[in-house]
N, C-alpha and C positions, 0 to 999 in steps of 0.2 A: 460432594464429588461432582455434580451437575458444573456445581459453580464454577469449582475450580478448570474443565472444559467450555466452560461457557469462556472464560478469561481468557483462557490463547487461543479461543474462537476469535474474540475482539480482538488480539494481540493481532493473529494472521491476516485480519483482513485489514487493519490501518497496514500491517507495511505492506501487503499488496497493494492497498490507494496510495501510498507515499512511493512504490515500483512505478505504478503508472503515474502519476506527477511527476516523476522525476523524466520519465518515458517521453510524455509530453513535452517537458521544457526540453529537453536534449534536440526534438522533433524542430521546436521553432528556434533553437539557435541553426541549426543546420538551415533550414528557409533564410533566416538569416546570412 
């Protein structure tokens, strides 16, 4: 049971880094 919350623990937090990576580049096209 751990595990299986442990896994879309991992799951949520890459696409939150991959929200803000995307956040970021969106950021410097605009500077651009």
């Amino acid at each position: 049971m751990l595990r299986v919350i442990d896994k879309q623990a991992q799951l949520v937090e890459d696409e939150i880094k991959t929200l803000v990576d995307n956040d970021k580049q969106l950021k410097h096209q605009v500077k651009l």
